[in-house]
LOBA-226004 format. One record per atom (N, C-alpha, C, O): residue in one letter; x, y, z. Coordinates in pm, whole numbers, padded with zeros to 5 digits, always signed. Layout:
N
aXYZ
...
This chain:
121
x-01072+00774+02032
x-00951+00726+01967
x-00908+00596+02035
x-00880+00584+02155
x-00907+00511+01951
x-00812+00365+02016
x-00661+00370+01969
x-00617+00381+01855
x-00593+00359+02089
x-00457+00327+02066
x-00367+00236+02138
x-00340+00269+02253
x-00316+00133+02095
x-00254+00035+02108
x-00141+00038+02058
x-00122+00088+01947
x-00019-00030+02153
x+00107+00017+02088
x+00139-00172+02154
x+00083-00229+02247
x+00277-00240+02034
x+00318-00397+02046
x+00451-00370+02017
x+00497-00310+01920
x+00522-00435+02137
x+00678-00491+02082
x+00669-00556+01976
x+00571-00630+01973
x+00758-00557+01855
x+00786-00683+01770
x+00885-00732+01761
x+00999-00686+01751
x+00824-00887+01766
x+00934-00972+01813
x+01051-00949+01692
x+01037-00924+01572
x+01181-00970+01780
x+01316-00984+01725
x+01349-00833+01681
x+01466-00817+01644
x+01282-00743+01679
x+01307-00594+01602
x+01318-00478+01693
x+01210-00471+01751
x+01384-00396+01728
x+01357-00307+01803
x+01278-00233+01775
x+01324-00142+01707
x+01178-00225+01793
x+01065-00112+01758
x+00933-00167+01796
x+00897-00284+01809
x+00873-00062+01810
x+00737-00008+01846
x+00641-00018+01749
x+00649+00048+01646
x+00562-00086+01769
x+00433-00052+01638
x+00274+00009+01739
x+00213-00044+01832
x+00255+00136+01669
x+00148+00170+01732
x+00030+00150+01635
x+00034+00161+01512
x-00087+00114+01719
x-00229+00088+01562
x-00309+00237+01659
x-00321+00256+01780
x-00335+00289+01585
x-00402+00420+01601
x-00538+00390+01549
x-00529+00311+01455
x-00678+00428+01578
x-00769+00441+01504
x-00852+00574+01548
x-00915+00585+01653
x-00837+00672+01446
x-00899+00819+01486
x-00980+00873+01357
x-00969+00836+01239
x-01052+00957+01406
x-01079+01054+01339
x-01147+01188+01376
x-01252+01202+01440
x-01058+01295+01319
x-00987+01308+01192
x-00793+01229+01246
x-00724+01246+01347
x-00775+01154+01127
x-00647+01128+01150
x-00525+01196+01243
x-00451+01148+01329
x-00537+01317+01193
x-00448+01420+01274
x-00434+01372+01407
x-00323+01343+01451
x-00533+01360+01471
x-00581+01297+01633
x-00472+01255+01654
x-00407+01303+01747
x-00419+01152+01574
x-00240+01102+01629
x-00194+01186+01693
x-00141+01100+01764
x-00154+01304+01753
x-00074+01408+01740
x-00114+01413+01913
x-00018+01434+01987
x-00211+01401+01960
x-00209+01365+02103
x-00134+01302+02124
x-00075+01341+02225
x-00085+01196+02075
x-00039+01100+02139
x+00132+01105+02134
x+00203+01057+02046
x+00182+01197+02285
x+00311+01219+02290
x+00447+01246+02169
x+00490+01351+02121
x+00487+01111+02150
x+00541+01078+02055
x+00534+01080+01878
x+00624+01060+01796
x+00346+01121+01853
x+00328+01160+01762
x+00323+01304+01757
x+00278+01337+01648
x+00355+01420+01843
x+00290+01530+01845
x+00346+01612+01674
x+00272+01685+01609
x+00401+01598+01658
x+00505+01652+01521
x+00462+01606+01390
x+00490+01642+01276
x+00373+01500+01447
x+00376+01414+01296
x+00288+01530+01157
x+00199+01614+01166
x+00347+01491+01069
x+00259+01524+00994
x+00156+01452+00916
x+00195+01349+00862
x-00026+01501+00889
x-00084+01398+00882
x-00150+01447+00751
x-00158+01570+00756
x-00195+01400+00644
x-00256+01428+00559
x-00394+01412+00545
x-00418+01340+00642
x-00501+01431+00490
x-00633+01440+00499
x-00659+01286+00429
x-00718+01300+00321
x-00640+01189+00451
x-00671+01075+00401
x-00764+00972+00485
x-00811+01001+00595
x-00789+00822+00406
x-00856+00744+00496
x-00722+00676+00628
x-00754+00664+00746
x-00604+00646+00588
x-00492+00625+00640
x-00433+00650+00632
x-00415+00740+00550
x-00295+00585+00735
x-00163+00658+00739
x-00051+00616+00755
x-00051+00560+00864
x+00059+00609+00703
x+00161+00526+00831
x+00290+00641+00879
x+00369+00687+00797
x+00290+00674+01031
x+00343+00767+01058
x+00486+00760+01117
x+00492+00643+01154
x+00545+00789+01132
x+00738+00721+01212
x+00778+00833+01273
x+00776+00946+01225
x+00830+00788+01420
x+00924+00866+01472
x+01040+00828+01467
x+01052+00707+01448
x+01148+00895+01478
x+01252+00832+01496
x+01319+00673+01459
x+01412+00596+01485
x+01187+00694+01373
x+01219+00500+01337
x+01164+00413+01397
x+01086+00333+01346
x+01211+00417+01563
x+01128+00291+01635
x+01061+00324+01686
x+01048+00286+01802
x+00988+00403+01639
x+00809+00431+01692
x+00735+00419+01549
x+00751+00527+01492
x+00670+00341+01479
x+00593+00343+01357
x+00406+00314+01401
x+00363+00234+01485
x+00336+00400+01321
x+00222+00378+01365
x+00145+00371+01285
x+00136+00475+01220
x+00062+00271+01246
x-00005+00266+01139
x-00191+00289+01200
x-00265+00213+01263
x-00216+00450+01133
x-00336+00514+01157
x-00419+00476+01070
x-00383+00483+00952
x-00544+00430+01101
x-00676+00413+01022
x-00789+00488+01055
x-00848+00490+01163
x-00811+00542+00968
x-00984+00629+00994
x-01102+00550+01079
x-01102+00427+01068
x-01175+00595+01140
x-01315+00556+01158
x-01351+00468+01080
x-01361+00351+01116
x-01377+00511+00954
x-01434+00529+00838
x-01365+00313+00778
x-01449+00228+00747
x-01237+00286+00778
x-01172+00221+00734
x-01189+00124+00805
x-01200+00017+00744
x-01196+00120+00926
x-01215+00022+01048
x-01403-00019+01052
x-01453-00132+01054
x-01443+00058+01053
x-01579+00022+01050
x-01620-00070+00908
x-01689-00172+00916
x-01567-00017+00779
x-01600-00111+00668
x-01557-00209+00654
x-01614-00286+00577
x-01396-00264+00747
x-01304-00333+00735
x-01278-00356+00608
x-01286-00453+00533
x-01233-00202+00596
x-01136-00244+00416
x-00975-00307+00437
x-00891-00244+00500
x-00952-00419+00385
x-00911-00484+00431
x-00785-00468+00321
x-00671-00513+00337
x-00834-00392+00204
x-00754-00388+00103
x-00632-00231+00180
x-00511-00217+00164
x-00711-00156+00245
x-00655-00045+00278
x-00518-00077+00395
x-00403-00035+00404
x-00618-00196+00492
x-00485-00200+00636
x-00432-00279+00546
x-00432-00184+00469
x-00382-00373+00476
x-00301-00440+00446
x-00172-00349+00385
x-00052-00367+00407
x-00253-00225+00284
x-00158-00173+00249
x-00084-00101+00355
x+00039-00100+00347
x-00135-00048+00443
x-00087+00046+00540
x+00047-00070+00638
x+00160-00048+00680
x-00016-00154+00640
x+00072-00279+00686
x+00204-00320+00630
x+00303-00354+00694
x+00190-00311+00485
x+00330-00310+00381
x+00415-00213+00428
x+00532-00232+00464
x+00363-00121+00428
x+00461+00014+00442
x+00520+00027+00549
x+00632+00079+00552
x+00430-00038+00707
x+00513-00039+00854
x+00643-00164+00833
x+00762-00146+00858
x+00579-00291+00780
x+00663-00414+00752
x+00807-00328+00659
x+00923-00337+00701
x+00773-00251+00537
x+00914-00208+00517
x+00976-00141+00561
x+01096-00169+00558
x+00934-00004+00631
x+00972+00019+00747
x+01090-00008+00866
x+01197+00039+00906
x+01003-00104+00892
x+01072-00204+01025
x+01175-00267+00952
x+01271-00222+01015
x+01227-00342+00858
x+01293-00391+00810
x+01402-00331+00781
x+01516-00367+00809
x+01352-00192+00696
x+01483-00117+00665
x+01582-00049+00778
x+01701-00017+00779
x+01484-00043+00866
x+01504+00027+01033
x+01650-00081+01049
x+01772-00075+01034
x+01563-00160+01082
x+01707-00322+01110
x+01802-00315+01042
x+01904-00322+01109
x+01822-00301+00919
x+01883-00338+00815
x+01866-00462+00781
x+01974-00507+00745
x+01768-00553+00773
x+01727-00637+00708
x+01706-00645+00578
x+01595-00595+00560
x+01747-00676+00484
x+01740-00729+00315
x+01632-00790+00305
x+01582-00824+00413
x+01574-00818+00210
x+01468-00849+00190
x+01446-00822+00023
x+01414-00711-00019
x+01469-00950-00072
x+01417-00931-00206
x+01400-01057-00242
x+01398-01133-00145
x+01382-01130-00396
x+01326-01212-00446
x+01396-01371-00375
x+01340-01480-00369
x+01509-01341-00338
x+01560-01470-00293
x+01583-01463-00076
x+01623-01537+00014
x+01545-01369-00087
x+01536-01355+00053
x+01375-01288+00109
x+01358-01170+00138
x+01295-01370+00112
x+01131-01334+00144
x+01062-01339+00234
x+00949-01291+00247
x+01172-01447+00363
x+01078-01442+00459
x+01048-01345+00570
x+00937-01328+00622
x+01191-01264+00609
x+01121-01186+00702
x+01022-01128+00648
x+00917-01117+00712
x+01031-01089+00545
x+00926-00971+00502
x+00803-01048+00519
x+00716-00983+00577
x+00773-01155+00489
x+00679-01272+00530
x+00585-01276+00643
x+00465-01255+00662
x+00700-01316+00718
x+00644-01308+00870
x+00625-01185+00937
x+00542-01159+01024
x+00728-01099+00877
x+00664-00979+00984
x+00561-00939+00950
x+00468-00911+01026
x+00559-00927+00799
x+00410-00854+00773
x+00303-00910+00821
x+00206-00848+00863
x+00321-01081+00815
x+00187-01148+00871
x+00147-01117+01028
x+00033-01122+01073
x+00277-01080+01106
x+00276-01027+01236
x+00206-00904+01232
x+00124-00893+01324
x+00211-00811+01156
x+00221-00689+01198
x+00077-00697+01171
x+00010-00664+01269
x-00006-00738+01045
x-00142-00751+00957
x-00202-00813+01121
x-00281-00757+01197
x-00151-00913+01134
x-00264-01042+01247
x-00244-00919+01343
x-00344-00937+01413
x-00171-00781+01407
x-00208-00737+01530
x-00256-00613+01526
x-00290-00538+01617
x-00255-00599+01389
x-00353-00451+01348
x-00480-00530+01341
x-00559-00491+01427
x-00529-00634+01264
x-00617-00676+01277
x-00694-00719+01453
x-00813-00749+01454
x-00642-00718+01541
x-00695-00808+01614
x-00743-00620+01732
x-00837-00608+01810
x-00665-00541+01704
x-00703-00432+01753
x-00845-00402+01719
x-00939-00380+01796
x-00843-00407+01562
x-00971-00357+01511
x-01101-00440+01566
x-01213-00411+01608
x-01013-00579+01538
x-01177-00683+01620
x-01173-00601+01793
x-01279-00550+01831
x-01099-00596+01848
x-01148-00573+02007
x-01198-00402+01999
x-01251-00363+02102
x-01187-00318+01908
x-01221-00206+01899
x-01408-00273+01845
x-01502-00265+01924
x-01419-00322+01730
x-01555-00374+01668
x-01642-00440+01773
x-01763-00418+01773
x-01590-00516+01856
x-01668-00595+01961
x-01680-00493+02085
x-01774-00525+02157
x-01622-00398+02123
x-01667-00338+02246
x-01738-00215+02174
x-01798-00131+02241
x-01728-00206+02029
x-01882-00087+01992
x-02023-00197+01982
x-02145-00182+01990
x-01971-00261+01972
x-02096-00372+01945
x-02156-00385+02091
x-02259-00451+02108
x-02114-00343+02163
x-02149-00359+02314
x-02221-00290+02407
x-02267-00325+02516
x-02227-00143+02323
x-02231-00057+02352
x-02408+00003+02319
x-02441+00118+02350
């Protein structure tokens, strides 16, 4: 299991990138022990709000479906936002903007340092 957890900037909260399988696996990890996990390729899981963790399968990380973390990425980005109370609609777009591009660029960059040290191996 790889797990990586990032402050985000300006927000109080926690973003954890999980990569397990079987998903459930989250559930080691302290703060997830409660979670509930469904039999899927992903996940996005919340404690208390400022703990959000967006879980990806084996399976998802290895193909780099890219269509899958992005979505899983939407859902932490609204998330976090609503957490804040941040607004966010057609005339107000950017946080949602930037964070998501934040949140996408550091789920992504997990998966590359997870891909390069199997490659190593």
């Amino acid at each position: 299991m790889t797990h990586e957890w990032l402050d985000i900037p300006l927000y109080p909260v926690c973003l954890h990138v999980v990569v397990c399988e079987p998903l459930a696996q989250v559930k080691e990890i302290p703060v997830f022990s409660a979670a509930v996990i469904k039999d899927t390729d992903a996940s996005l899981v919340l404690y208390h709000n400022a703990h959000i963790a967006v879980v990806l399968s084996e399976q998802v990380v290895s193909m780099l479906d890219v269509k899958i973390i992005a979505h899983e990425c939407w859902h932490a980005t609204t998330r976090i936002l609503y957490y804040c109370d941040v607004l966010y609609d057609v005339n107000n777009q950017e946080p949602f903007a930037y964070l998501h591009g934040f949140v996408f660029a550091a789920v992504l960059k997990v998966i590359k340092v997870r891909l390069m040290y199997e490659s190593c191996l």
